[in-house]
N, C-alpha and C positions, 0 to 999 in steps of 0.2 A: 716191257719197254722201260731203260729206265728214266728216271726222275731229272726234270732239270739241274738238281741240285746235286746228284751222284755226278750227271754228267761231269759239272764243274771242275766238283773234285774231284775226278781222275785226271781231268786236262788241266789242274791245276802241278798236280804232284807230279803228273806226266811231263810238263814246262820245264821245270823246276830241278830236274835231273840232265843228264848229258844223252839221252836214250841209248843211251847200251847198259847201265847197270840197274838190273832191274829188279836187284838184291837189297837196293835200297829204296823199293819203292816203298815197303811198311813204315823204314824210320819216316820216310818223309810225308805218308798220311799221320800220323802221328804228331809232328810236326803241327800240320798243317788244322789237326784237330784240337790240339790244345790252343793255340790261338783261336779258332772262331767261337770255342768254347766256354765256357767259365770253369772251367776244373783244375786243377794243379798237376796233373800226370797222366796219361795215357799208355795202356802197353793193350797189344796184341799180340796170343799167344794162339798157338795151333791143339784143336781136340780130335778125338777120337769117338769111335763109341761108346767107350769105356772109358772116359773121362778126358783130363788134362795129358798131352803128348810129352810134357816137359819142354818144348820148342818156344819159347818166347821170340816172335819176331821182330817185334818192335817196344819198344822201352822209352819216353824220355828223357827219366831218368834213373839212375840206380836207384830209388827208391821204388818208384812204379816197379823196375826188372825183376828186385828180391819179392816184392809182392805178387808176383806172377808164379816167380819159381814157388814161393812157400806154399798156396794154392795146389799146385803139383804134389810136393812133398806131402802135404795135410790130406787131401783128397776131399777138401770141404775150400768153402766161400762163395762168393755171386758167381764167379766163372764157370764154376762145376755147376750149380744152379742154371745157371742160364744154358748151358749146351745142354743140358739134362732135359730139361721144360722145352724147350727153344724160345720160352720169350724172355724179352728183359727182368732182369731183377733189379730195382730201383732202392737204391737204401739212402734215404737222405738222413738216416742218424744214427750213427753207429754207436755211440754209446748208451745211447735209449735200449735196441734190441741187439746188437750185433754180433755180442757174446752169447748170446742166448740160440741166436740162430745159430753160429759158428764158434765152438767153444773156445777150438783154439787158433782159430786165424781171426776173429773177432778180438780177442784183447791182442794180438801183436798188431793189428792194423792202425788198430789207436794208439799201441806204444808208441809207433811210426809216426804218428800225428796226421791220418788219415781219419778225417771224422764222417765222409759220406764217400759210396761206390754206386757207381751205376754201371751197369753190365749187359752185354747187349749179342747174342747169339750170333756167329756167323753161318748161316744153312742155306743150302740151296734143295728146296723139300726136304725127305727124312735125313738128310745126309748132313752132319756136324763135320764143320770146315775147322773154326775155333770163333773167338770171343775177342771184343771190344771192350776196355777195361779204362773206366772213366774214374780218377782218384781227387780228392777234392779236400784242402784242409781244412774245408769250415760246413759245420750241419747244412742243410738246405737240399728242397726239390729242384727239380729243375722245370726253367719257364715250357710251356709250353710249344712256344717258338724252340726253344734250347733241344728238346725231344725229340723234336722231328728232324732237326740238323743232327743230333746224336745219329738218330736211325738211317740219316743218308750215309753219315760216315760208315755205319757197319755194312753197307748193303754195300758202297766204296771197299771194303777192306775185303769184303767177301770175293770182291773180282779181282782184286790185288792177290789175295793168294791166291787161288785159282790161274790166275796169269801169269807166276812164279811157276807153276809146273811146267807151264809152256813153254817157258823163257828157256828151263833146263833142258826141254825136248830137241826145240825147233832154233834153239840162240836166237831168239828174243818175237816176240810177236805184237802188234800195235796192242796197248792196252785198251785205248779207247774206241777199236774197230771193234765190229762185232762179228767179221768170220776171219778167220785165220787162211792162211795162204796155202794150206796142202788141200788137195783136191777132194783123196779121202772125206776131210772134215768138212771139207764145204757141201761134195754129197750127201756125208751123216747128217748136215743140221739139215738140210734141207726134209730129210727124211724122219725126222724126229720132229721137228714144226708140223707134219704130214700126223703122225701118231699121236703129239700129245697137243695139238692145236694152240700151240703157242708162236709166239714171234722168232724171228733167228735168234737175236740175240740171246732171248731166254734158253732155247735150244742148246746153244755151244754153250752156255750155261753149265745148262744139264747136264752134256756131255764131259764136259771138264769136270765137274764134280763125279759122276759116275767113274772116270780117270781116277781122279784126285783117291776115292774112297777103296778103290780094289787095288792102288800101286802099281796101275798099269800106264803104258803114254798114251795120249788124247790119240795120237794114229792110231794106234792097234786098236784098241777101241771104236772107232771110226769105219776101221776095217770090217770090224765084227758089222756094226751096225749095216755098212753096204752090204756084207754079204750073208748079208739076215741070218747071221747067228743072234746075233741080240736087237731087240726089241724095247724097246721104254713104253713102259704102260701109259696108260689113261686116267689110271685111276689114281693110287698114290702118288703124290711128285716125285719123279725123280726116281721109283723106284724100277726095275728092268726084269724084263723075261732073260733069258741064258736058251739059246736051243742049240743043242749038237748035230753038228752038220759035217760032214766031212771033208 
């Protein structure tokens, strides 16, 4: 279920747009994170299992965007970190350690006049969505209060892109709803809540990412799921049986 505060932000960024382009839903979480935040830049970039995808979604500003692509390039910094681990990696002072951990994207980040990152994994169980990249020109942690609004934003960005697939599938689907309008999907979550004892929403969650991570659409997948080819465990989140069926 989620959080009051994810709620917000999606029917925030959801307002804020004309509801048909839903390509701009990252710039405008981004947007919408650098204000309630204290940082200087925000980018969210899309991963893999095998690291950085090169896909930057959202950027504030060109400086945040080159620090995402170089990331990419380098195959080191908090973003590979953090999708790696899956939790955040909090650096509030980059010139104390930052070279040391990251040889070479620690001294360009400081060339840039970035002096602390915070980095914040987007997953839905084992499955790496991509990263929330928090850029900030002055040392310092962040408050406490500040943390937990970071982490609504990533848990916000993780259904944003996940929503983007859908949007490419079905031309366009409520973000803030929690089942989708094809019958298929409504069956599969229903059937998936049933196996991995979770809520709807969480469900189409699941199922989107399972989508998201094999390059398939939420329907066909959906399909499989009613017609018990596939199965989502109990055990790992997220993770899925395959049976062949004819």
């Amino acid at each position: 279920m989620r959080s009051p505060r994810v709620a917000e932000i999606l029917s925030v960024i959801a307002a804020r747009g004309d509801g048909q382009d839903s390509a701009t839903l990252p710039a405008r979480l981004g947007a919408e994170c650098l204000s309630a935040l204290p940082v200087s830049g925000v980018g969210v970039a899309l991963m893999t299992a095998e690291g950085p995808s090169g896909v930057v979604l959202a950027a504030t500003d060109e400086r945040a965007r080159q620090l995402e692509e170089l990331q990419f390039a380098l195959g080191e910094g908090p973003c590979v970190d953090a999708s790696g681990s899956g939790r955040p990696v909090l650096q509030p002072d980059l010139a104390a350690d930052g070279s040391a951990r990251w040889p070479g994207f620690g001294a360009a980040v400081l060339d840039a006049g970035v002096h602390a990152i915070f980095a914040f994994p987007l997953r839905v169980g084992a499955i790496r969505v991509g990263v929330l990249d928090l850029y900030r020109d002055t040392p310092g942690s962040l408050s406490a209060l500040d943390l937990a609004d970071a982490l609504a934003f990533a848990e916000a960005a993780t259904v944003v892109v996940l929503h983007l697939q859908d949007h490419d599938e079905h031309g366009g689907s409520a973000l803030t709803g929690p089942i989708d309008g094809q019958a298929a999907v409504h069956q599969a979550t229903g059937m998936i809540t049933v196996q991995l004892g979770v809520s709807l929403a969480e469900a189409l969650l699941r199922l989107r990412a399972h989508a998201y991570t094999t390059g398939r659409t939420v329907s066909a997948v959906a399909a499989d799921v009613v017609n018990r080819r596939l199965r989502f465990d109990d055990g790992e989140p997220g993770t899925t049986t395959q049976r062949d069926r004819p």
